[in-house]
VOBA-1610 file (N, C-alpha, C; in pm, whole numbers, padded with zeros to 5 digits, always signed):
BEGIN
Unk+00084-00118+00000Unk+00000+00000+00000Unk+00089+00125+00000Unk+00045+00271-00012Unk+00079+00362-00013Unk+00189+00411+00101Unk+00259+00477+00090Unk+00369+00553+00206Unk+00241+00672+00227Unk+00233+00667+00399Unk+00135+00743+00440Unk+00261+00889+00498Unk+00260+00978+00474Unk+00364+01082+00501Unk+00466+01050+00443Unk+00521+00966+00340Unk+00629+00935+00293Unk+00706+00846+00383Unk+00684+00850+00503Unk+00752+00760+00625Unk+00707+00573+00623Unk+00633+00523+00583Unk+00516+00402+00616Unk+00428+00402+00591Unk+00384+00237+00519Unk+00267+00209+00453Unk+00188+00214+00600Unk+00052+00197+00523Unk-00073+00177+00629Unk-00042+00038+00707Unk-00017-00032+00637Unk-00013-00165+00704Unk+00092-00122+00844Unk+00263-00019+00802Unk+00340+00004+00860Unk+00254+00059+01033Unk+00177+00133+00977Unk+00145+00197+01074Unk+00021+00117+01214Unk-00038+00012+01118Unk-00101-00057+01187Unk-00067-00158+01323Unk+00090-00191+01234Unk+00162-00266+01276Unk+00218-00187+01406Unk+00243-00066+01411Unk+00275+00010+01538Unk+00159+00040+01631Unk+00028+00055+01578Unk-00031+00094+01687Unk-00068-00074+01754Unk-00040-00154+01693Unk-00091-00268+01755Unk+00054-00327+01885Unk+00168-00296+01798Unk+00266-00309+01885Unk+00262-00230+02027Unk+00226-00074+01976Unk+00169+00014+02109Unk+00080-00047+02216Unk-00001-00135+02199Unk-00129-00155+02236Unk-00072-00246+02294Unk-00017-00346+02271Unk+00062-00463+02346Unk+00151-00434+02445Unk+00238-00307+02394Unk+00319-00243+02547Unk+00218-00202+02658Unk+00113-00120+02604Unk+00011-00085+02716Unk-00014-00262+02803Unk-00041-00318+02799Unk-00086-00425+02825Unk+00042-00482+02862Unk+00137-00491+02842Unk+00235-00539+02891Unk+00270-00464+03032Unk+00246-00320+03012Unk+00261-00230+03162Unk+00173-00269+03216Unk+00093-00261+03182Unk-00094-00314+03310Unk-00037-00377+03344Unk+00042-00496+03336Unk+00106-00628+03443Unk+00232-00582+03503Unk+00320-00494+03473Unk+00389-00497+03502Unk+00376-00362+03627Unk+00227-00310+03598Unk+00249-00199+03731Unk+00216-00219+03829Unk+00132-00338+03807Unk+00038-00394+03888Unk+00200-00445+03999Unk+00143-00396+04195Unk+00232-00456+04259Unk+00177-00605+04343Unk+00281-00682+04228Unk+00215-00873+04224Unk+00171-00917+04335Unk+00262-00885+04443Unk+00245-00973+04565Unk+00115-00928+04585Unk+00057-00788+04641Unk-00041-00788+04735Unk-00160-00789+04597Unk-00130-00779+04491Unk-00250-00855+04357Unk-00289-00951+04381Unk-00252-01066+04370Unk-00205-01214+04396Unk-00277-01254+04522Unk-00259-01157+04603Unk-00273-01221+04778Unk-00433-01172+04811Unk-00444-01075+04716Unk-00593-01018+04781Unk-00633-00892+04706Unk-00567-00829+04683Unk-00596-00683+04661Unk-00707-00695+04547Unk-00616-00746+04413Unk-00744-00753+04324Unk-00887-00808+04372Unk-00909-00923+04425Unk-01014-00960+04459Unk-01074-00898+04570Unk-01012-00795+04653Unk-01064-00677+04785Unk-01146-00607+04693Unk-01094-00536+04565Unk-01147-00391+04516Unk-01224-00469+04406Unk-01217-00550+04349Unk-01338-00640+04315Unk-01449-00659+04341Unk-01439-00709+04471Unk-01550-00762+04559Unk-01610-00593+04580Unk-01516-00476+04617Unk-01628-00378+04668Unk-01681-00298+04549Unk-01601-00288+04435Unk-01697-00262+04302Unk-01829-00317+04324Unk-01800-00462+04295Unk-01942-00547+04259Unk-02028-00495+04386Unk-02029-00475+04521Unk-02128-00470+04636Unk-02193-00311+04580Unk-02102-00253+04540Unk-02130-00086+04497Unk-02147-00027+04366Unk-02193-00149+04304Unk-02235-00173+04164Unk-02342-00082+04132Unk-02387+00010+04026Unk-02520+00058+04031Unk-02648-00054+03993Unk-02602-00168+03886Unk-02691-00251+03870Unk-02644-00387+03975Unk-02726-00365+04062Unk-02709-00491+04192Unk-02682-00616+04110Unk-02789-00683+04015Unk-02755-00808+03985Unk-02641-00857+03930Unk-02576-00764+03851Unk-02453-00765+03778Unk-02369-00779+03894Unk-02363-00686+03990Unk-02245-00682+04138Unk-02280-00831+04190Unk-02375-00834+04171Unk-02391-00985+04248Unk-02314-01073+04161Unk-02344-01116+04046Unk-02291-01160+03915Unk-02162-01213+03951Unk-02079-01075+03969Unk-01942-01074+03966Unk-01889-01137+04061Unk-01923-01064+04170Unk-01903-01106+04314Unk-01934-01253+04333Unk-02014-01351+04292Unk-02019-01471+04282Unk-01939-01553+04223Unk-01879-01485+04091Unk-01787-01549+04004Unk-01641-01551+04056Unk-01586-01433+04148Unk-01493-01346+04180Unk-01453-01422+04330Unk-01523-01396+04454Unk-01507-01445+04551Unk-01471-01545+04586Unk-01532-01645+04570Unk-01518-01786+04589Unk-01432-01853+04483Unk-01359-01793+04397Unk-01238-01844+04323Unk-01149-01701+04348Unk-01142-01635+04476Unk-01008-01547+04471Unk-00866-01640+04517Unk-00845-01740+04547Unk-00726-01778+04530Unk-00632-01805+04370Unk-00744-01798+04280Unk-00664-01823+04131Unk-00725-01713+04039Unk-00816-01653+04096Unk-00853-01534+04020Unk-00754-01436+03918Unk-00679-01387+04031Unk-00595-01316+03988Unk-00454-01326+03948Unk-00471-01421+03932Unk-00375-01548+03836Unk-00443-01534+03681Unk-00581-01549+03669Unk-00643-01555+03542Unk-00607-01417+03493Unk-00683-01304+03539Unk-00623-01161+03481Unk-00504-01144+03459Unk-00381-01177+03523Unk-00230-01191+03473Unk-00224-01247+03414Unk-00263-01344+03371Unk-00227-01473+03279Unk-00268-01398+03089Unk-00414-01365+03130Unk-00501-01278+03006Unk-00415-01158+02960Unk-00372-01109+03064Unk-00334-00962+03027Unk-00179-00990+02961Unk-00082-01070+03011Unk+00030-01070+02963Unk+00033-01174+02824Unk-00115-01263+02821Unk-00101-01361+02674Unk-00151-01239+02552Unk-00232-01146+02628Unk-00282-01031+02513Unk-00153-00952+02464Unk-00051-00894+02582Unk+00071-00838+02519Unk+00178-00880+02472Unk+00154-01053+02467Unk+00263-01125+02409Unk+00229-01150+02260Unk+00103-01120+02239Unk-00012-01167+02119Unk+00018-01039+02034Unk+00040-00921+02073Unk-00013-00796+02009Unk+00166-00719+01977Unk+00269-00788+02096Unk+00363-00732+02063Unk+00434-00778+01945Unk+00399-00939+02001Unk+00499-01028+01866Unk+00398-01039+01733Unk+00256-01005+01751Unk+00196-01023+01642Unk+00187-01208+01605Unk+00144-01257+01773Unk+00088-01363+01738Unk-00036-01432+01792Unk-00095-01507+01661Unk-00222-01512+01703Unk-00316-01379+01714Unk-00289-01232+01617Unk-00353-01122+01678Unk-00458-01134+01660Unk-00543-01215+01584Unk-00702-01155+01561Unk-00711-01262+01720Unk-00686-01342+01760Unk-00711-01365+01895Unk-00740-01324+01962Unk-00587-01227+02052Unk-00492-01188+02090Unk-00615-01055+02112Unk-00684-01034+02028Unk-00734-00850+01967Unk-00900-00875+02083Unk-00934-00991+02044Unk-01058-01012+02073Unk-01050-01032+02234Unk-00966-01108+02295Unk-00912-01110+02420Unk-00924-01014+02460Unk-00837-00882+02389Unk-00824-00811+02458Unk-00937-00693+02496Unk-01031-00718+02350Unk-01180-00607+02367Unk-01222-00697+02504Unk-01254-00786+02490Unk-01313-00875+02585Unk-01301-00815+02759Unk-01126-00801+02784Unk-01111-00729+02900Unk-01084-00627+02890Unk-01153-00553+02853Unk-01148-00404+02827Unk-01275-00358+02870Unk-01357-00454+02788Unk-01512-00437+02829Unk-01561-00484+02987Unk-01515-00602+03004Unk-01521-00637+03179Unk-01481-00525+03269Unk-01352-00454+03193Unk-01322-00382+03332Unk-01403-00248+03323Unk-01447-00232+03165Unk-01557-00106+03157Unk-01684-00096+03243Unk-01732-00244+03204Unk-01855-00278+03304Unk-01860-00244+03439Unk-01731-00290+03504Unk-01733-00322+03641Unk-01671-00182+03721Unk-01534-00146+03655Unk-01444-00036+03703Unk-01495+00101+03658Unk-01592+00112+03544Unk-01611+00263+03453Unk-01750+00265+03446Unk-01815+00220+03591Unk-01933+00269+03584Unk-01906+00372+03750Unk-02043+00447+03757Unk-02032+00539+03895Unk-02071+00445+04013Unk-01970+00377+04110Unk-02022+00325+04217Unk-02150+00385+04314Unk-02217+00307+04371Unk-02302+00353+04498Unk-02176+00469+04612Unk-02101+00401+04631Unk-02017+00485+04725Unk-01901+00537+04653Unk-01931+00600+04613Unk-01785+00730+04523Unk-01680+00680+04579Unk-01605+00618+04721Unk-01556+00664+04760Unk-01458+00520+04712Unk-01560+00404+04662Unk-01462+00306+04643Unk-01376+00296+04527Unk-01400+00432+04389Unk-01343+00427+04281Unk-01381+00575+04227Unk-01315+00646+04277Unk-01304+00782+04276Unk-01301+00866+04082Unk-01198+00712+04047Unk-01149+00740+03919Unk-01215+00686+03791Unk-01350+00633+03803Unk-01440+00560+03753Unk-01478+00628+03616Unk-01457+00718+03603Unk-01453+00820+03436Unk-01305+00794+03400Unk-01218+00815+03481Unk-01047+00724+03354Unk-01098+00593+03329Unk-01146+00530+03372Unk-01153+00377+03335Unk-01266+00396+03230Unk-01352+00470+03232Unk-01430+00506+03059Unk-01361+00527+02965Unk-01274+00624+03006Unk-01188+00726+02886Unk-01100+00572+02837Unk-01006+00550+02942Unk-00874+00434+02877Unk-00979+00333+02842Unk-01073+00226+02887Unk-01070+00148+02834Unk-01152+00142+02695Unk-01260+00261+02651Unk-01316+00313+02538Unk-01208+00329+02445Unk-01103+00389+02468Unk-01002+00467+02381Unk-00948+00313+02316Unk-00910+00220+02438Unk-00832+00095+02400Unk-00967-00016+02305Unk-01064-00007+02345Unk-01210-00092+02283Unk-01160-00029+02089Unk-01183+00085+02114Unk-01222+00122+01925Unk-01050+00100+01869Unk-00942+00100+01949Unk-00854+00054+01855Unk-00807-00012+01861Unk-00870-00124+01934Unk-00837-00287+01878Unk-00941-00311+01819Unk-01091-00271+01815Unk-01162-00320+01689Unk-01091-00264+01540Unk-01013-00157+01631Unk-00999-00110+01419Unk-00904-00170+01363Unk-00790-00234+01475Unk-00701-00333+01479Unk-00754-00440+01402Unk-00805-00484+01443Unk-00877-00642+01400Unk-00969-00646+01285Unk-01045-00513+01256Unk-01112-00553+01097Unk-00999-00463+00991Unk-00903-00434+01017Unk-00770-00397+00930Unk-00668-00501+00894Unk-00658-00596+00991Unk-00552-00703+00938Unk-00424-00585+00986Unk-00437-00589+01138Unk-00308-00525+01165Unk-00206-00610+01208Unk-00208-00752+01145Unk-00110-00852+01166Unk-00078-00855+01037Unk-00045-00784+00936Unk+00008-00832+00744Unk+00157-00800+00767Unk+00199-00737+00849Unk+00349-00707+00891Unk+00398-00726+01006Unk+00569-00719+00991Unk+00589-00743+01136Unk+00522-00802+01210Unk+00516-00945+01201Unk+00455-01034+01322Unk+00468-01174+01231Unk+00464-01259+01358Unk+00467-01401+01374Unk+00392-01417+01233Unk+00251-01394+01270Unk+00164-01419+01194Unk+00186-01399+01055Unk+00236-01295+01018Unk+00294-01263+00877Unk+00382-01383+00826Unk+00476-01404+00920Unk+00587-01526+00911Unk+00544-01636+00855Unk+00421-01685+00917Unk+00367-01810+00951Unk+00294-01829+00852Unk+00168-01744+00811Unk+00145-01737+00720Unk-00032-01721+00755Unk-00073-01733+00884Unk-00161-01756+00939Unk-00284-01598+00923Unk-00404-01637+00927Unk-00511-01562+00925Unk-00460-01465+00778Unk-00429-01505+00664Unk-00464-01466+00558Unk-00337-01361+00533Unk-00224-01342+00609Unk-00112-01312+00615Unk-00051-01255+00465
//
C-alpha cells in the first residue's frame, strides 16, 4: 500500500499501533504490585466494586464469580493480560490476541467505569471510561484492518490470511 507521510505504509502503521497496544498491556502487568494482587488486593477492590455496583444483579454476578475463586482469580487476569501483550507485541495469534483483549477491556468497563453507589470506592471511575473506550475502538480497528500483514509471527507463519 501507499507511504502514508512518505515515512510508512498503512499496514506500517497498523503494525505500530498494535505493537503500542501490546506495550500498554504489557505495563498493566507490570504496574500492577504482584504480591499484594495475587494475595488479595485484586479480589478486595473487586468484591467492593461489585457490592457498589449501580446494577445490583450484575455486582452480584461478579461477586459470585470473583469471591469464591479469589485464590486463582488473579492469576487468570495476569495470565489474560500478559497472553494479550505477548499476542499484540509479537503479532501472534492477533485476531485472537485482539478479541481477548476487547473482551477485557469491556469487563473492566462494566465493572471499574461505571459510577459506584459509594464514590468513595473508585473515585477514578470516568479514567476507566476514557482508557478502556479509547483501547475498545482501537483494537476493533485493529482487527477488521488485518493489523497482523506485517511485522509479526503471523505474517511469518502465514496464518489468518497473512
Amino acid at each position: 500500500m501507499d507511504d502514508v507521510i512518505g515515512f510508512l505504509t498503512v499496514e506500517q502503521w497498523l503494525a505500530l499501533l498494535r505493537i503500542g497496544i501490546g506495550l500498554w498491556w504489557a505495563k498493566s502487568v507490570l504496574h500492577k504490585p504482584l504480591r499484594q494482587f495475587v494475595s488479595g488486593q485484586m479480589v478486595n477492590w473487586t468484591v467492593a466494586l461489585a457490592d457498589n455496583h449501580p446494577v445490583p444483579a450484575f455486582g452480584r454476578m461478579i461477586k459470585g464469580l470473583v469471591a469464591p475463586n479469589a485464590s486463582w482469580f488473579p492469576y487468570l487476569i495476569l495470565t489474560g493480560e500478559t497472553a494479550v501483550a505477548i499476542g499484540l507485541i509479537f503479532g501472534f495469534l492477533t485476531p485472537i490476541s485482539l478479541i481477548a483483549a476487547i473482551l477485557l477491556n469491556l469487563n473492566y468497563l462494566t465493572l471499574a467505569g461505571v459510577r459506584p453507589k459509594d464514590i468513595t470506592i473508585n473515585k477514578a471511575y470516568q479514567c476507566e471510561q476514557g482508557q478502556n473506550w479509547n483501547m475498545i475502538i482501537a483494537q476493533i480497528a485493529l482487527l477488521f484492518t488485518g493489523s497482523w500483514f506485517v511485522w509479526s509471527v503471523d505474517s511469518l507463519l502465514g496464518l489468518f490470511g497473512a
